[in-house]
N, CA, C and O atoms as a Tinker XYZ file with bonds, in Angstrom:
   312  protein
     1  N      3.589000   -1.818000  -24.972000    73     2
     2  CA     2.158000   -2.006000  -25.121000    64     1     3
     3  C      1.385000   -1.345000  -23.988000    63     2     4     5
     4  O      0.302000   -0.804000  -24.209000    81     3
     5  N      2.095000   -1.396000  -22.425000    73     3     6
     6  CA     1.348000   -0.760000  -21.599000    64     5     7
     7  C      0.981000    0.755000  -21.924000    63     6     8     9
     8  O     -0.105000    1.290000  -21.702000    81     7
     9  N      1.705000    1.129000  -22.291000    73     7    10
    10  CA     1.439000    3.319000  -22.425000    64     9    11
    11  C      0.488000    3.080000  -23.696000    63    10    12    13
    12  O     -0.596000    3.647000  -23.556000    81    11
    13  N      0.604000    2.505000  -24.681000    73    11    14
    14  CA    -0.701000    2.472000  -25.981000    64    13    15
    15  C     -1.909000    2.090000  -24.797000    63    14    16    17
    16  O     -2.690000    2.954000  -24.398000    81    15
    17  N     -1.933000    0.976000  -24.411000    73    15    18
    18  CA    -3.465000    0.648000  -23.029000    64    17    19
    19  C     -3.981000    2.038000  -22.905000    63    18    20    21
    20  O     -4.905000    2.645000  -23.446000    81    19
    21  N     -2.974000    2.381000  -21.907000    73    19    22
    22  CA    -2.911000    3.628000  -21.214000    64    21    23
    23  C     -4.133000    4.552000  -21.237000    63    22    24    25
    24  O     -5.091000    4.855000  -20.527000    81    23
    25  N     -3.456000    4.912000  -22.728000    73    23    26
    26  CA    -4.037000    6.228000  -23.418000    64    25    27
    27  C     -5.594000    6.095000  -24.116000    63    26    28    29
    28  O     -6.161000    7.018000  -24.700000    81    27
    29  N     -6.105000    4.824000  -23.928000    73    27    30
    30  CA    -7.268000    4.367000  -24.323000    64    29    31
    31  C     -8.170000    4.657000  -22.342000    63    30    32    33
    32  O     -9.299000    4.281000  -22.026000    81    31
    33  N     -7.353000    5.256000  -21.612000    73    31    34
    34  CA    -8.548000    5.861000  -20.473000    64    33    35
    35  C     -7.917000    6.949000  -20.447000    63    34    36    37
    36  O     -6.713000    7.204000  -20.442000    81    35
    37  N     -9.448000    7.993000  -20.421000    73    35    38
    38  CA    -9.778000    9.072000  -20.150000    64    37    39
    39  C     -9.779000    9.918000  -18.701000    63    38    40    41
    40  O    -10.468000    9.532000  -17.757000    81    39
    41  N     -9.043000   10.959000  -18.636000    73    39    42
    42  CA   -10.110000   11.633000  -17.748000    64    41    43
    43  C    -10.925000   12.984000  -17.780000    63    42    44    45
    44  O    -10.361000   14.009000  -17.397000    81    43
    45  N    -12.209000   13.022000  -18.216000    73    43    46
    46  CA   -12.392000   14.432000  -19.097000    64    45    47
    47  C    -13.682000   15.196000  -17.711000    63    46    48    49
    48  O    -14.819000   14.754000  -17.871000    81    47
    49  N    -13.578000   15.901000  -16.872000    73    47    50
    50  CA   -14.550000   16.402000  -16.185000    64    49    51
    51  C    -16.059000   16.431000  -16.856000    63    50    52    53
    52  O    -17.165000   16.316000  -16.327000    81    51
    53  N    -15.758000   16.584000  -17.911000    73    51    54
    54  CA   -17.328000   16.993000  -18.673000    64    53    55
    55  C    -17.890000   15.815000  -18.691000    63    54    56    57
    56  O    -19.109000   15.906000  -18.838000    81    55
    57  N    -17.362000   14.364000  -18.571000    73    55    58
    58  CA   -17.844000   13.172000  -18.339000    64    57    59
    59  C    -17.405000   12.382000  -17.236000    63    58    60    61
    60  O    -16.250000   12.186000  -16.858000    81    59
    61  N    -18.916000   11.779000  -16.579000    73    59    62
    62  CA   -18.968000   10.686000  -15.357000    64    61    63
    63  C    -18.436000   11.493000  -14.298000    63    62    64    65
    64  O    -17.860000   10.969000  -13.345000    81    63
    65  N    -18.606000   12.860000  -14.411000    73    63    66
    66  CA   -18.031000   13.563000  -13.176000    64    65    67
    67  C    -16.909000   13.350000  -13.153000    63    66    68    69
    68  O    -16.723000   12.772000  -12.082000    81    67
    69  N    -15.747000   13.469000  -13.801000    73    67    70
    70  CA   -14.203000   13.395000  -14.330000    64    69    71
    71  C    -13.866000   12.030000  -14.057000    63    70    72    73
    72  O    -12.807000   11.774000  -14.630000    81    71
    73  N    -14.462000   10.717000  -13.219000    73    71    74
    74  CA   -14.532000    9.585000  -13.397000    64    73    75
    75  C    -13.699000    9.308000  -14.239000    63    74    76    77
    76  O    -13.908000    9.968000  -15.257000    81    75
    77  N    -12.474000    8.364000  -14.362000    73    75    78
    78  CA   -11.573000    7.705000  -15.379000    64    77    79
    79  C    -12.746000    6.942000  -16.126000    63    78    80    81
    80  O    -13.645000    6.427000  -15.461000    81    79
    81  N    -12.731000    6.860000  -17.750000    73    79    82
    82  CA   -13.503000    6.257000  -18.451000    64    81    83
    83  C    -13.079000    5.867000  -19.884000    63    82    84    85
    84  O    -12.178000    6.607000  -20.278000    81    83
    85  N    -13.396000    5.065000  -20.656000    73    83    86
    86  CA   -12.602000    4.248000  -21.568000    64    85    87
    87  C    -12.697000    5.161000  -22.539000    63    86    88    89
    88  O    -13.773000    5.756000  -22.616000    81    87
    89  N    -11.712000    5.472000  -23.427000    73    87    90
    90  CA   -12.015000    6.782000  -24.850000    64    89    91
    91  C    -12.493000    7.815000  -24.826000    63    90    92    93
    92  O    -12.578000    8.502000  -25.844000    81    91
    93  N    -13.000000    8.261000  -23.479000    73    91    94
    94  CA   -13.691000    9.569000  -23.751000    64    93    95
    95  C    -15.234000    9.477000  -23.774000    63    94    96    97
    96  O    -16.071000   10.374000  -23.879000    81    95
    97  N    -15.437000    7.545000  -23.591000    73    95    98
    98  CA   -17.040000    7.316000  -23.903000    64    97    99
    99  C    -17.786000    6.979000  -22.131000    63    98   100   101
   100  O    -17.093000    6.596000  -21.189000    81    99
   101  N    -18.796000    7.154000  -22.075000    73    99   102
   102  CA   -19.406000    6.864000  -20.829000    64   101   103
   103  C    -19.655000    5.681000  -20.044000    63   102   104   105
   104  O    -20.648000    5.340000  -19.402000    81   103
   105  N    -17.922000    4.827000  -20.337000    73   103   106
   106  CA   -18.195000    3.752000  -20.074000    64   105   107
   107  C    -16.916000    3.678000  -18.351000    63   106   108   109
   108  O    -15.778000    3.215000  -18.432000    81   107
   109  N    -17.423000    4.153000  -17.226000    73   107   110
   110  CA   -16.799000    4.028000  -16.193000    64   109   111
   111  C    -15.577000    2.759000  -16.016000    63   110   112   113
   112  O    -15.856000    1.560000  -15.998000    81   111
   113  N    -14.351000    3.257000  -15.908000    73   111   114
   114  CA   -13.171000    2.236000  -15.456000    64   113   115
   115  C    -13.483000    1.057000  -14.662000    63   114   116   117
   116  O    -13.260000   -0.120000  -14.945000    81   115
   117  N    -14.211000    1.706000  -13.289000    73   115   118
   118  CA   -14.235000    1.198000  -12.379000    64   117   119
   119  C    -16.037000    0.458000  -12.226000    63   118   120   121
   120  O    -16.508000   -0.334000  -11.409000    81   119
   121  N    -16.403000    0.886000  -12.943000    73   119   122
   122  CA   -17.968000   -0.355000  -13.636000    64   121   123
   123  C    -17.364000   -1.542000  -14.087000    63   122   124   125
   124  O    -17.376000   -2.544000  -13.371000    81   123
   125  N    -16.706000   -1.536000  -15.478000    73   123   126
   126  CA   -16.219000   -2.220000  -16.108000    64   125   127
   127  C    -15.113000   -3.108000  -15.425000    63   126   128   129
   128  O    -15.115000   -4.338000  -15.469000    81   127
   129  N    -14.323000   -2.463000  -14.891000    73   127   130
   130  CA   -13.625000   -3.740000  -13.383000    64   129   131
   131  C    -14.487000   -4.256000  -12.614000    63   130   132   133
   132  O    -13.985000   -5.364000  -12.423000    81   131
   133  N    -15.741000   -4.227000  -11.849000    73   131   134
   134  CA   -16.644000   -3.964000  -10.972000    64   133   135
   135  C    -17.094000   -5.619000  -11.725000    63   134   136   137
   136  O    -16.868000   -6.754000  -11.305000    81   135
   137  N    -17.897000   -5.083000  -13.143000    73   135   138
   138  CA   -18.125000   -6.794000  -13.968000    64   137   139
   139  C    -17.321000   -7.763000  -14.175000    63   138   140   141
   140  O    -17.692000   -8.936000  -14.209000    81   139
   141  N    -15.750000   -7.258000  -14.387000    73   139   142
   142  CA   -15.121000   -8.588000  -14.599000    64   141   143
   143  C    -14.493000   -9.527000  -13.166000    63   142   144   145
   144  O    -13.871000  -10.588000  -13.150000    81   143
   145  N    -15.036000   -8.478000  -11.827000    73   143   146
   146  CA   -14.891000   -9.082000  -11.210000    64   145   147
   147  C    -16.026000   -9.850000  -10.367000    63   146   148   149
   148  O    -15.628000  -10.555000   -9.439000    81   147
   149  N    -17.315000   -9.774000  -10.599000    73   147   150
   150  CA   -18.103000  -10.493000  -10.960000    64   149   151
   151  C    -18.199000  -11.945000  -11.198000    63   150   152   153
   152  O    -18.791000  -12.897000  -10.691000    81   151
   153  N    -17.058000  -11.653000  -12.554000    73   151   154
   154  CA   -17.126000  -12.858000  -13.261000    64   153   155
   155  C    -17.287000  -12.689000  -14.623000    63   154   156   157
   156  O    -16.991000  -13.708000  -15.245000    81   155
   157  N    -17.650000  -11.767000  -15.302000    73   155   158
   158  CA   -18.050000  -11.384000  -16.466000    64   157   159
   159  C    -17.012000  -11.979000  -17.109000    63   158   160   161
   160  O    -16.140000  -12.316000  -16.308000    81   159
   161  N    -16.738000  -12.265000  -18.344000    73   159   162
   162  CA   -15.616000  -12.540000  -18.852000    64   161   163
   163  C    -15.106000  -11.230000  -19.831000    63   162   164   165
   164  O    -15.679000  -10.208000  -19.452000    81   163
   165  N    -14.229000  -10.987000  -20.935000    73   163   166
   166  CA   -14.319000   -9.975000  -21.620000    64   165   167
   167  C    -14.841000  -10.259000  -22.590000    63   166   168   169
   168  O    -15.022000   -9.256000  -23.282000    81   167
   169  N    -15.283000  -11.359000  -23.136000    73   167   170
   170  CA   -15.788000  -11.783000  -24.391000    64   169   171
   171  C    -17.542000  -11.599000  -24.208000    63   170   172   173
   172  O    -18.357000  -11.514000  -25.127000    81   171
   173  N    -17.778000  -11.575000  -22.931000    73   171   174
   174  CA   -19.290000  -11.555000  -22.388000    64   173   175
   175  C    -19.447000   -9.708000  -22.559000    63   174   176   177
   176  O    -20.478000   -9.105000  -22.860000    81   175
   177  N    -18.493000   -9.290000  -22.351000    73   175   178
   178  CA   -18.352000   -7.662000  -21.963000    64   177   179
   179  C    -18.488000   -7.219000  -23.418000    63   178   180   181
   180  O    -19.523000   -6.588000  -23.632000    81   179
   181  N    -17.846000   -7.365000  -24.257000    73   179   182
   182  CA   -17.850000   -7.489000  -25.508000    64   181   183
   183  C    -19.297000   -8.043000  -26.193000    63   182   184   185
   184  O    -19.846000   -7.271000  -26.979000    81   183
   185  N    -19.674000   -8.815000  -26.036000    73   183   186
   186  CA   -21.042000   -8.539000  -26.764000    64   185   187
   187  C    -21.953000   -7.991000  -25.864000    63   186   188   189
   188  O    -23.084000   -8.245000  -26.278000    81   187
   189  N    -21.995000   -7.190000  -24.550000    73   187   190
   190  CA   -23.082000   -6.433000  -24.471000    64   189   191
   191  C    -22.489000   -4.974000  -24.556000    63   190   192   193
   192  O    -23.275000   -4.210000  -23.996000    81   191
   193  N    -21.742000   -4.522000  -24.892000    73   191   194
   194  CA   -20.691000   -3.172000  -25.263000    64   193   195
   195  C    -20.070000   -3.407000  -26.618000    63   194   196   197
   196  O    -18.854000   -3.572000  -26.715000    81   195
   197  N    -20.933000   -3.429000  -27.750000    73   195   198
   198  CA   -20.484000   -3.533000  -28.784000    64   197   199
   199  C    -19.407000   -2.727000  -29.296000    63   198   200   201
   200  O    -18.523000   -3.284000  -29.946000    81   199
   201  N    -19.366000   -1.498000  -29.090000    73   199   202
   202  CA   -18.845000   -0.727000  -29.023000    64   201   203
   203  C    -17.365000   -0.160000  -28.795000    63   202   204   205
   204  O    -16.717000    0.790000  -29.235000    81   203
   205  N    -17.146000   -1.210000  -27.891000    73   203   206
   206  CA   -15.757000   -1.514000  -27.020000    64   205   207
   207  C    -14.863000   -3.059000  -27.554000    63   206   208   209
   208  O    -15.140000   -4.193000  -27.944000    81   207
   209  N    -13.979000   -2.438000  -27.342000    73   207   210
   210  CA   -12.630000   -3.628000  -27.928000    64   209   211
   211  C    -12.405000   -4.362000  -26.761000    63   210   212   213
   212  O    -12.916000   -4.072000  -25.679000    81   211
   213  N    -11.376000   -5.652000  -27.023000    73   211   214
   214  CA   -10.810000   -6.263000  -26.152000    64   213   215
   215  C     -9.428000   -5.050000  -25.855000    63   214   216   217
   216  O     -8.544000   -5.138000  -25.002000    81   215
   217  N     -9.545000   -4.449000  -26.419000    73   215   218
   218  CA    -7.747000   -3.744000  -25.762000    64   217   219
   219  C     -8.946000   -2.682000  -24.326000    63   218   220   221
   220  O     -8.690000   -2.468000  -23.142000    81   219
   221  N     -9.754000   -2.414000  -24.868000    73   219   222
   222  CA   -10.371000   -1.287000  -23.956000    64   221   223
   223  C    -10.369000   -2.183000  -22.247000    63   222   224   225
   224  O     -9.858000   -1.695000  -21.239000    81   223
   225  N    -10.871000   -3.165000  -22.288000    73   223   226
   226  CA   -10.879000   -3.964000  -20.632000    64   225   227
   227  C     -9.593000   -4.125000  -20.374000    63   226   228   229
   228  O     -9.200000   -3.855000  -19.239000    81   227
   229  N     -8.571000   -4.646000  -21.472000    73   227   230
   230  CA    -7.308000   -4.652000  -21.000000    64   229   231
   231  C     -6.515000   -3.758000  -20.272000    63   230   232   233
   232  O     -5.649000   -3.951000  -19.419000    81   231
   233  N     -7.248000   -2.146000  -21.065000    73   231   234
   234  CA    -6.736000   -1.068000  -20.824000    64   233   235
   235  C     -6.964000   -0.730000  -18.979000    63   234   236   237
   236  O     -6.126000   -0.533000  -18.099000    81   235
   237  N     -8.656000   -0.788000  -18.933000    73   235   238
   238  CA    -9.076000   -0.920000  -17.371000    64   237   239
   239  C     -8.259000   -1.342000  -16.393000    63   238   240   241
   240  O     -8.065000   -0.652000  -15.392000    81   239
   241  N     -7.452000   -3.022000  -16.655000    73   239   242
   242  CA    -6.871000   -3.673000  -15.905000    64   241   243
   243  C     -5.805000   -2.711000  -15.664000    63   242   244   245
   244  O     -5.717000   -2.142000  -14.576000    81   243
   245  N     -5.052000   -2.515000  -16.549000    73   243   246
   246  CA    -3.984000   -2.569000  -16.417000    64   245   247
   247  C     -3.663000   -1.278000  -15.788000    63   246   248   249
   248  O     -2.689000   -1.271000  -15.035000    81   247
   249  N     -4.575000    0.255000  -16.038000    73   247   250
   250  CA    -4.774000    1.336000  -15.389000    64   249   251
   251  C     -5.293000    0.617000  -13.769000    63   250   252   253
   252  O     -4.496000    1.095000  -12.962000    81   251
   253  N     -5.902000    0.047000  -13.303000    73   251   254
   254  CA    -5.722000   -0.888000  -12.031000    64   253   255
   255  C     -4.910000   -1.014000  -11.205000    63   254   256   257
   256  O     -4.887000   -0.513000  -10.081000    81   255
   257  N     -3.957000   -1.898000  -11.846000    73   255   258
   258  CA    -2.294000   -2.275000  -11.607000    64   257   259
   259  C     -1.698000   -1.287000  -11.443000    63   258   260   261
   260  O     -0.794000   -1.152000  -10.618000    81   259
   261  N     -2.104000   -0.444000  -12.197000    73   259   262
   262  CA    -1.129000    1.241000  -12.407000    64   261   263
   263  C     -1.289000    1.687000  -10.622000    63   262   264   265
   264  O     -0.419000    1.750000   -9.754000    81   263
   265  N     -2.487000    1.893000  -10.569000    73   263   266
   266  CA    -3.334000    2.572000   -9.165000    64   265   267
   267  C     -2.487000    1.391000   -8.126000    63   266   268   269
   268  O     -2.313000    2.045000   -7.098000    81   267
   269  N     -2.081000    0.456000   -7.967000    73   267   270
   270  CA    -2.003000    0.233000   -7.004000    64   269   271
   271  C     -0.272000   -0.062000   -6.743000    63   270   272   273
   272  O      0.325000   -0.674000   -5.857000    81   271
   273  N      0.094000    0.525000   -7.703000    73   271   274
   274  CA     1.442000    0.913000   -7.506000    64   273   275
   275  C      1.796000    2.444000   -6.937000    63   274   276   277
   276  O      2.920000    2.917000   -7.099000    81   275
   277  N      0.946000    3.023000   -6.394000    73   275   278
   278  CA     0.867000    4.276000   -5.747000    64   277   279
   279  C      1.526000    3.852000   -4.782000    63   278   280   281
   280  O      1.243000    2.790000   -4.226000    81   279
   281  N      3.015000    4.997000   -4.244000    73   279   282
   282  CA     3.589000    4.748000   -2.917000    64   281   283
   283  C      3.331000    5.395000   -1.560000    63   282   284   285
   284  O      4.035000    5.307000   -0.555000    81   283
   285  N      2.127000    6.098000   -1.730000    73   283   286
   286  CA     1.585000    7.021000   -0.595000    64   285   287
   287  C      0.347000    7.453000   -0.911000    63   286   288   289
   288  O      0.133000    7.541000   -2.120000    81   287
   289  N     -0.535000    7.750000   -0.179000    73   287   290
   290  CA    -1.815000    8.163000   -0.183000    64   289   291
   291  C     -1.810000    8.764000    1.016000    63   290   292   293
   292  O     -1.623000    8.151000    2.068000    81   291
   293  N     -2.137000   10.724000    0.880000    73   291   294
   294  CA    -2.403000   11.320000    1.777000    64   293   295
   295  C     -3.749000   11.725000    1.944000    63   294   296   297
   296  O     -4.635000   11.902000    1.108000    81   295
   297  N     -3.744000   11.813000    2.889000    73   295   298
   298  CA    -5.684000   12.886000    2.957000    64   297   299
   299  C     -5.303000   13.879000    3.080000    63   298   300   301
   300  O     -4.259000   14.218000    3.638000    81   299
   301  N     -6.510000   14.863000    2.308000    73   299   302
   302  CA    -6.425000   16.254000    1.529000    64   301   303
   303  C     -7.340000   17.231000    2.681000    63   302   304   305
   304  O     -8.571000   17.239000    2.670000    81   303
   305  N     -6.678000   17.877000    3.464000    73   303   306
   306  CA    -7.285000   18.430000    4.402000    64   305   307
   307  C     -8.796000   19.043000    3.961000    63   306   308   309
   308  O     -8.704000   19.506000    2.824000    81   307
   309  N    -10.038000   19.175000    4.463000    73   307   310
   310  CA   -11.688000   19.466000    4.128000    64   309   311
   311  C    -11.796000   20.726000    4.515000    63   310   312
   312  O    -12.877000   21.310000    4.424000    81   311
């Protein structure tokens, strides 16, 4: 079930400034984490994003989890 999530975030340059975003639509990863940590619930997220499924926030999370299983983070010389 995780890789189906997955593939429900985007990363397309031509949108949100290549910003990871849900389907391809202009709905930022990291907005949409941003509300549920808030407090938002997903059912609250869901009726003001009609638009969007419960798999789509799931998807957010779990691309999340993904990110913080990174085993190194270098800085990219400027």
């Amino acid at each position: 079930m995780t890789e189906n999530l997955l593939r429900k975030i985007t990363i397309d340059t031509n949108i949100c400034h290549g910003k990871p975003t849900i389907r391809e639509l202009r709905y930022p990863v990291d907005s949409m984490l941003e509300m549920m940590t808030s407090g938002m619930s997903i059912e609250e997220l869901l009726a003001d994003y009609a638009d969007l499924q419960k798999e789509d926030f799931l998807a957010c999370i779990e691309y999340a989890a993904k990110l913080t299983q990174i085993k190194s983070i270098y800085k990219i010389a400027s």
